[in-house]
C-alpha positions, 0 to 999 in steps of 0.5 A: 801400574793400574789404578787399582794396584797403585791403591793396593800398594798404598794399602799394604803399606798402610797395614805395614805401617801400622804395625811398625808404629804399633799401631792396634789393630782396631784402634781408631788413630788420629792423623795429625798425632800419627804424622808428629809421632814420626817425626812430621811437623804438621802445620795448618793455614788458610788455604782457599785453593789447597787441600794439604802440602807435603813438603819433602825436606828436612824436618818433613811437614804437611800443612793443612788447610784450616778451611776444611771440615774435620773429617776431609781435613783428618784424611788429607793428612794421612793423605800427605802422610803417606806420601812421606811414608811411600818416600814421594816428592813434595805434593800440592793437593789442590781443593776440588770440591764434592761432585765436582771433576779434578783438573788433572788427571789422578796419578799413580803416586796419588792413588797409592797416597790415598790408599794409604789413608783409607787404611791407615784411618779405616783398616778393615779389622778397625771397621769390623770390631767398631760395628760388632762392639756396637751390635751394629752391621755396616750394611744395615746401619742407620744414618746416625749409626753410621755418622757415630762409627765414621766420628770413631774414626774421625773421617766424614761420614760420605768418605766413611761410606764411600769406604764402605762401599768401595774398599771394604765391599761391606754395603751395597753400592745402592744402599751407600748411595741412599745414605749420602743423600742423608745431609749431616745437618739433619742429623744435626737437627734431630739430635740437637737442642733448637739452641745449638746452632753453629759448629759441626756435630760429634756423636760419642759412645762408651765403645769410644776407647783410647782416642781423645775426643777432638772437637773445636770451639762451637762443637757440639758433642752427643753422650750417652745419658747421664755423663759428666762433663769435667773442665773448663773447655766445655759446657752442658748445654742438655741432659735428658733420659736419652742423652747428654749435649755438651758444646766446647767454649775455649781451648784447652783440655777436658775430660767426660766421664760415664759414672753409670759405666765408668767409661771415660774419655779426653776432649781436646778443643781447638779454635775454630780455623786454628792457625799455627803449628798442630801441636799448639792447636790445643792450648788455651787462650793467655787472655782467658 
């Protein structure tokens, strides 16, 4: 099978997939919930030399290694997920980091897994309703534009662009590449207090329906002006005419509305390198 028949056949699993599991047809998923609601324990670990494991058994698991950024981490597990749903054997992604070559060569069942995952995470009509509710298009977009839509999903923003680009054809190879040269942390730097330095950096929306906001300790979140936070897992650390800057301080469960709007949305916070079985990854600290 060619490389890029291996991708498709991921693809269309991934569409059918979501229609079994009745799945929106835009909506935004989060992978590890996906994989618990089906059945697959999800484990995370610290793994220096591993990406994520399928482990073909009964009950299934994949386990993920606490070390990665959300966004490479969210898609490894649809990664793994779709070496269960395409009915692989057990699976050991080694860690190859960005710009650097695999060790081994890429092999059908990889292609299909990884086709699976950009289209169970980016499914073409998510892609296109998430920049028309926002008045945006993916080939004109602005950095921060971008970075907002690919937390929507909850995938990187170089993977979220590389979809674009390469599976979707909605931006021009040249352009893509202009916007990977825009390092996150400038984003960060342009959008965040002086103060907030540590944790990764989500940028929030009122279009962002139906999907809890999944941050770890020492995230920092980007709202709309004049949001509320609610609960004791986060705290306002900026409110201006522009924009409101929360940070999350502990596990647990929140919640933050938009009065002007009514829109209002879950957090969910984790500890940062969270080890243990996913499910458990939102429970607050006894000791606190």
């Amino acid at each position: 099978m060619s490389p890029g028949a291996a991708y498709a056949t991921g693809m269309r699993e991934a569409l059918r997939f979501r229609v079994r599991e009745r799945i929106g047809r835009t909506d935004a998923v989060c992978a590890v919930d996906v994989a618990m609601a089906v059945g697959v324990d999800v484990l995370l670990q610290d793994l220096p030399s591993i990406d994520g494991v399928y482990a073909n058994q009964r009950p299934p698991v994949i386990i993920l290694s606490s070390l990665r950024p959300p966004g490479r981490r969210a898609f490894t597990c649809a990664h793994e997920l779709g070496h269960h749903v395409l009915g692989h054997g057990t699976r050991i992604e080694e860690h190859v980091p960005e710009g650097s070559v695999p060790s081994r060569r890429v092999s059908t069942e990889e292609r299909q897994a990884t086709g699976f995952a950009g289209f169970l995470l980016m499914p073409l009509t998510a892609v296109e309703n998430a920049f028309h509710l926002r008045g945006w298009s993916p080939a004109d977009s602005a950095p921060a534009q971008l970075y907002a839509v690919a937390n929507w999903f909850g995938v990187s923003y170089t993977g979220f662009i590389d979809h674009l680009s390469l599976a979707l054809r909605k931006m021009p190879r040249d352009r893509a590449g202009q916007l990977k040269r825009v390092a996150p942390k400038e984003l960060r730097a342009a959008l965040l207090p002086r103060a907030v330095t540590t944790g990764h950096l989500v940028l929030v929306d009122t279009h962002w329906h139906d999907r809890a906001i999944d941050i770890e300790v020492g995230d920092a979140v980007v709202l709309p002006a004049k949001c509320v936070s609610e609960g004791p897992c986060c705290e306002t650390v900026a409110a201006s005419a522009a924009r409101t800057v929360i940070v999350a301080t502990r596990p647990g469960l929140g919640h933050v509305t938009h009065p002007p709007s009514g829109w209002s949305a879950f957090v969910r916070v984790s500890r940062a390198g969270f080890t243990g079985r996913a499910c458990y990854r939102h429970l607050e600290d006894e000791d606190e």
